[in-house]
C-alpha positions in Angstrom: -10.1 -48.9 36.0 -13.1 -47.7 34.3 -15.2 -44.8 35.4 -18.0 -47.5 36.7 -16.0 -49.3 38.3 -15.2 -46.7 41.6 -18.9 -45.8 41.7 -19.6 -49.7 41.9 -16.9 -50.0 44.7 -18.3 -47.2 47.0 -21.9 -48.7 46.2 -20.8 -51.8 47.8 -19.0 -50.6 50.6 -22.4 -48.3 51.6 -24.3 -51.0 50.8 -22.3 -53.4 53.7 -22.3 -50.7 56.4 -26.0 -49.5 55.8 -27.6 -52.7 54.8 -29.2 -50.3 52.1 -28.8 -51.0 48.4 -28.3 -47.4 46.5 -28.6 -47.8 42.6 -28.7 -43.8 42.1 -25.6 -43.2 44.8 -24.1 -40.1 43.8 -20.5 -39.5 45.5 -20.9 -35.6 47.2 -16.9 -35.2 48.8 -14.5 -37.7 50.5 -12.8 -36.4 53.5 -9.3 -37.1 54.3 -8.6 -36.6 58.3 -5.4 -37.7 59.9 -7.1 -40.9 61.2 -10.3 -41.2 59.3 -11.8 -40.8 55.8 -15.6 -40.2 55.2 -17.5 -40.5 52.6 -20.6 -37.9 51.8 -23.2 -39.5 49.5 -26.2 -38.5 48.2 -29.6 -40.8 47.7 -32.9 -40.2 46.2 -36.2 -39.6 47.9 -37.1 -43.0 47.1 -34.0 -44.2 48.9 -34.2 -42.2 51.9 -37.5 -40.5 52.1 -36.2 -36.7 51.6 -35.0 -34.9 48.1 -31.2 -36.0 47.3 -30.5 -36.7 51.3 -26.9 -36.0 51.8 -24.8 -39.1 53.6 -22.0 -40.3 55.6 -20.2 -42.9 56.5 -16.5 -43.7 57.5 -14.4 -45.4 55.9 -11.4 -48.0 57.6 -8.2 -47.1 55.8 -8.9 -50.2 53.9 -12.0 -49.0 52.3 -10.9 -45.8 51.2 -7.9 -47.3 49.4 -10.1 -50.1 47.8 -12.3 -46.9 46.1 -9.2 -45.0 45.4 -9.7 -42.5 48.0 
């Protein structure tokens, strides 16, 4: 898997529960719970209004092993 290809994975996955398309996504930290994973991200002003906005959302099991998590 190239080092693209995860970024482009969790891009996706934001972009389906958020509705918002995030070309400068930056992954901040992926937390593993016992029945949950969320993922932090970070967006640009542009993208959210505010200075590198930190993110969540969570992830189904499904999800977090399609980016790898």
């Amino acid at each position: 898997m190239s080092e693209e290809e995860p970024r482009q994975r969790v891009r996706e996955l934001v972009h389906k529960q958020t509705g918002m398309d995030w070309p400068e996504l930056q992954v901040a930290n992926i937390e593993k719970a016992m029945s949950s994973v969320t993922l932090f991200y970070w967006g640009t002003k542009e993208e959210v209004g505010k200075r590198w906005h930190q993110k969540q959302i969570e992830l189904t099991d499904e999800e977090a092993e399609h980016i790898g998590a």
